[in-house]
C-alpha positions as CSV (number, residue, x, y, z in Angstrom):
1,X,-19.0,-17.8,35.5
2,X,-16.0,-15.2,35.9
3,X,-14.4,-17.4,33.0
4,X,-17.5,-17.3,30.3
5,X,-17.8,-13.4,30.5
6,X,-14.5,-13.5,30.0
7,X,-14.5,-15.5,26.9
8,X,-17.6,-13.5,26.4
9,X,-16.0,-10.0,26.2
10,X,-13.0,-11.5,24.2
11,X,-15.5,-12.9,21.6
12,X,-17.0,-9.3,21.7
13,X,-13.6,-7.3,21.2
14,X,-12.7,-9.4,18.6
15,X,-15.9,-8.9,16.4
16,X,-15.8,-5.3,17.1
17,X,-12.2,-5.4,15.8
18,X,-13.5,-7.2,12.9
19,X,-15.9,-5.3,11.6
20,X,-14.5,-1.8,12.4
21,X,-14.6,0.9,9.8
22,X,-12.3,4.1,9.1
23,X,-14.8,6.1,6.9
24,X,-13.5,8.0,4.0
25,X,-13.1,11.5,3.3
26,X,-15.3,12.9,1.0
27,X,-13.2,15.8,0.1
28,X,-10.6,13.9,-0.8
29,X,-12.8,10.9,-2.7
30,X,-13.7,10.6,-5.7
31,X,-12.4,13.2,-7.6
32,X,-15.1,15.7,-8.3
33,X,-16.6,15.3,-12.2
34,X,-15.0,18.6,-13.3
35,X,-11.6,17.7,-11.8
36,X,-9.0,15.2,-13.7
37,X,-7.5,13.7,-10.6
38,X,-5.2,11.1,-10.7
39,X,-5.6,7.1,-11.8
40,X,-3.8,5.1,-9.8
41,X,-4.1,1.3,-9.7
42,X,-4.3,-1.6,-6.8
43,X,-2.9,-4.2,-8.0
44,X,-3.0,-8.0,-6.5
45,X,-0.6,-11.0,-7.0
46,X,-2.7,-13.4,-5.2
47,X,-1.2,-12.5,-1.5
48,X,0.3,-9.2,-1.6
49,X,-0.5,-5.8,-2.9
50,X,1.0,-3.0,-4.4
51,X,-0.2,0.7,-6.1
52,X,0.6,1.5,-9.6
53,X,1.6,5.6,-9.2
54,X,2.1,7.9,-12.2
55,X,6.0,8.9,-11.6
56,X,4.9,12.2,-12.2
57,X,2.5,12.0,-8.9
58,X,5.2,11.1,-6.8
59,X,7.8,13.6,-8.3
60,X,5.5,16.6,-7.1
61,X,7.3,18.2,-4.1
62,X,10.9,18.2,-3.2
63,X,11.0,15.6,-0.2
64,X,12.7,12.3,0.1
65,X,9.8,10.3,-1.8
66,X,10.4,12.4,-4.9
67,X,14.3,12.1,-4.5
68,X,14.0,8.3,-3.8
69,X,12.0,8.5,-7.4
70,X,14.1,10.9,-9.6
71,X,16.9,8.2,-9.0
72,X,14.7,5.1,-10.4
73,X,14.8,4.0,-14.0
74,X,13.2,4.9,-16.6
75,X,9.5,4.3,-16.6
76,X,6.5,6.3,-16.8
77,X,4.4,4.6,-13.4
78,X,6.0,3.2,-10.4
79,X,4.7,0.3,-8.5
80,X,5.1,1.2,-5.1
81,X,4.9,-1.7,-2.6
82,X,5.9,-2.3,1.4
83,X,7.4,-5.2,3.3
84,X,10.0,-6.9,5.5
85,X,13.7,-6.2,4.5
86,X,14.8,-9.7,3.6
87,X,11.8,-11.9,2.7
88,X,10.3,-8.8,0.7
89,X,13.5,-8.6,-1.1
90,X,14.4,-12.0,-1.6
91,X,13.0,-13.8,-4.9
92,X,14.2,-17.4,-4.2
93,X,11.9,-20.0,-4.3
94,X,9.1,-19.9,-1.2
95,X,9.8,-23.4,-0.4
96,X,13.8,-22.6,1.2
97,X,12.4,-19.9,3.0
98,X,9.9,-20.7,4.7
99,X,11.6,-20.3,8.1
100,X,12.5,-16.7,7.6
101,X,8.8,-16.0,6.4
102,X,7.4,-17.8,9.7
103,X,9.9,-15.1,11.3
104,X,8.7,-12.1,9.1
105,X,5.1,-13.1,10.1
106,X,5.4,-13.7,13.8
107,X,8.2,-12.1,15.3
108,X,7.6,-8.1,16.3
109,X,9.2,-5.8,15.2
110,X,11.0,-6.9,12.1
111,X,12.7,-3.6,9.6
112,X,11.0,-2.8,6.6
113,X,11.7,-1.7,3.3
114,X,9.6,0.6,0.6
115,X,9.9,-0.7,-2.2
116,X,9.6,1.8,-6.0
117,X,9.9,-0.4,-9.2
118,X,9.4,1.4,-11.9
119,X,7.2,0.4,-15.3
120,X,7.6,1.3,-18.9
121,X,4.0,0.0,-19.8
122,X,0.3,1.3,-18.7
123,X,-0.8,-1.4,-16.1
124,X,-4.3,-1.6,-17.6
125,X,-2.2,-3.5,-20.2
126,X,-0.1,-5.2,-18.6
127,X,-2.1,-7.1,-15.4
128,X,-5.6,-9.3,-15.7
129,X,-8.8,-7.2,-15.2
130,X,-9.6,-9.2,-11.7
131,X,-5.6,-8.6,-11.0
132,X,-6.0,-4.7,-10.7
133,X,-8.3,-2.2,-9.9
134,X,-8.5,1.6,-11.1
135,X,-8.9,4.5,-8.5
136,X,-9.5,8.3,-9.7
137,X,-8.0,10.5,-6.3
138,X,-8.1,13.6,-6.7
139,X,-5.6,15.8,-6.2
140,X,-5.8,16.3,-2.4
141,X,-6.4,12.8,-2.3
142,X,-2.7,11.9,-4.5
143,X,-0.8,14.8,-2.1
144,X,-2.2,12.9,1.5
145,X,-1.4,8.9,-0.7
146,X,2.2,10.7,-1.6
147,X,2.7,12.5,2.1
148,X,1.2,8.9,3.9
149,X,4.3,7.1,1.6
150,X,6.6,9.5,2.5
151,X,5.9,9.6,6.4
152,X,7.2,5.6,6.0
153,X,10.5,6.2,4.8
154,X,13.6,6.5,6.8
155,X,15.8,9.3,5.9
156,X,19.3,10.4,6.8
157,X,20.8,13.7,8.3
158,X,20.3,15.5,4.8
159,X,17.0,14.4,4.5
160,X,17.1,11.8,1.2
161,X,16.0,8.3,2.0
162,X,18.1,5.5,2.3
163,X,18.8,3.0,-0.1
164,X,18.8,-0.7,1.4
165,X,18.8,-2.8,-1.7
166,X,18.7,-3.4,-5.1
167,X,17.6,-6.3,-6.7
168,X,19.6,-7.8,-9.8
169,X,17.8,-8.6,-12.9
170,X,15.2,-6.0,-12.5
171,X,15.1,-1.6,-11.5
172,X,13.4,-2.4,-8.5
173,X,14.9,-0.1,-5.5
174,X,14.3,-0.7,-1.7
175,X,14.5,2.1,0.6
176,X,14.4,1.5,4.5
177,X,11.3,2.1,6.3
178,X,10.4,3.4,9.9
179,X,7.6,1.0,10.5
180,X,7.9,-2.5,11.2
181,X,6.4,-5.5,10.0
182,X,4.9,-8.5,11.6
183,X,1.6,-10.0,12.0
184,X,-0.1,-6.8,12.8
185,X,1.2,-4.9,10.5
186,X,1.5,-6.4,7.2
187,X,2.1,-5.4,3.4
188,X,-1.6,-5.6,2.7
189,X,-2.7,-3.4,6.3
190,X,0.2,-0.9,4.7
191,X,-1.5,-0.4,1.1
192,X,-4.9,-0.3,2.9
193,X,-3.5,2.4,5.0
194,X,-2.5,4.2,1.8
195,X,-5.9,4.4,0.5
196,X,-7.3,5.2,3.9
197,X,-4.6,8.5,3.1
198,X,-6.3,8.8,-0.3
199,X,-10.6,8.8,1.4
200,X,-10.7,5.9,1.0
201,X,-13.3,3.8,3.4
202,X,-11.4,0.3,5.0
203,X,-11.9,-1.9,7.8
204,X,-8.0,-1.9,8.9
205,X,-8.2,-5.1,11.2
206,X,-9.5,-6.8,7.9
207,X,-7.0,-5.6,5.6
208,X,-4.9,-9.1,6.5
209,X,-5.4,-10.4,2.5
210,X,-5.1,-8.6,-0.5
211,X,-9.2,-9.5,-1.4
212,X,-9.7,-7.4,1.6
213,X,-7.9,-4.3,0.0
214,X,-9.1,-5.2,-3.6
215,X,-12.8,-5.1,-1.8
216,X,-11.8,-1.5,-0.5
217,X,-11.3,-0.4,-3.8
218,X,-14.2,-2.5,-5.8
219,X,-16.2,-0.6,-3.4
220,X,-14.5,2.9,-4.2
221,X,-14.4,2.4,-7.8
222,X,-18.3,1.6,-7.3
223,X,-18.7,5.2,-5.7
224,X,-16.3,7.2,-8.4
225,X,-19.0,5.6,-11.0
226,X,-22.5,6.9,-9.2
227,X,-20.4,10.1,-8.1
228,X,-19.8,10.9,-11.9
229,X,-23.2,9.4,-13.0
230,X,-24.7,11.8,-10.8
């Protein structure tokens, strides 16, 4: 008997986990109908997440996630993106590294990397309609996204972030994180968090896929419309 209510109260944590929800902020989201705000975009590849940013959203301020930007490319958004320092990195095919993704996954405590590519081209023209969604934050919302970023990179005695790699053949930049990455703490629980930052509403313990996040913001995008209706 000891044994079922054990399994009992497992089954229970687990659902509770599950199913909890970090409610949004309404001061922060939507962006009221007499304010501009800023569109940002979730974007999904299938498995992984990023955020489309306006470079000018991220250049507001003077602290390392603005420096870590002035020093991109040229390119009026930046994708910004989060994930463990060598399998994030690496673009070889998936099928010779399967070993080190098995490590990223399962083994704690693995480094980190944010990482800022930046885009010439307006992603509602670049990626699918059911690839992206667009959010409107307001500006509170954009400075708590920016400051939530920010608090993930790793910065050195002067305070600029520091640069762990750059990938040839394209302007993406990787800058060293201070959170880790492993199974309970993954790219798409990171973006999630970032809209959590934003008002956003998400069930964190759910935020293992990227349909998870792209439901958070579906549901979001849902509200900016009756806000603005209304």
């Amino acid at each position: 008997m000891p044994g079922c209510f054990l399994i009992a109260a497992l089954i229970g944590l687990i659902t509770a986990l599950w199913t909890l929800t970090r409610p949004g902020d309404p001061a922060l989201y939507p962006a009221t109908p007499g304010e501009a705000g800023v569109t940002v975009y979730l974007l999904d590849n299938g498995f992984h997440t990023d955020l489309a940013v306006p470079r000018a959203a991220l250049m507001d301020g003077e602290g390392a996630l603005a420096a870590a930007t002035a020093g991109l490319a040229p390119g009026d958004w930046v994708l910004v993106g989060w994930g463990d320092a060598t399998f994030y990195v690496d673009q070889s095919p998936i099928s010779g590294r399967l070993v080190d993704g098995a490590r990223a996954f399962f083994r704690p405590g693995n480094a980190s990397v944010v990482m800022l590519d930046p885009e010439m081209s307006d992603p509602a023209r670049r990626f699918r309609v059911e690839d992206r969604q667009a959010l409107r934050l307001s500006s509170a919302g954009m400075a708590a996204l920016r400051g939530r970023v920010e608090a993930s990179l790793k910065i050195d005695a002067t305070g600029r972030p520091v640069l762990a790699a750059a990938r040839a053949g394209d302007d993406a930049r990787f800058f060293q994180s201070r959170e880790v990455f492993w199974v309970g703490h993954l790219c798409n629980h990171w973006t999630a968090e970032l809209l959590s930052a934003a008002g956003l509403q998400i069930r964190p313990y759910r935020s293992l896929t990227s349909g998870e996040v792209m439901r958070i913001a579906d549901r979001a995008a849902k509200l900016d419309f009756e806000a603005a209706r209304d």
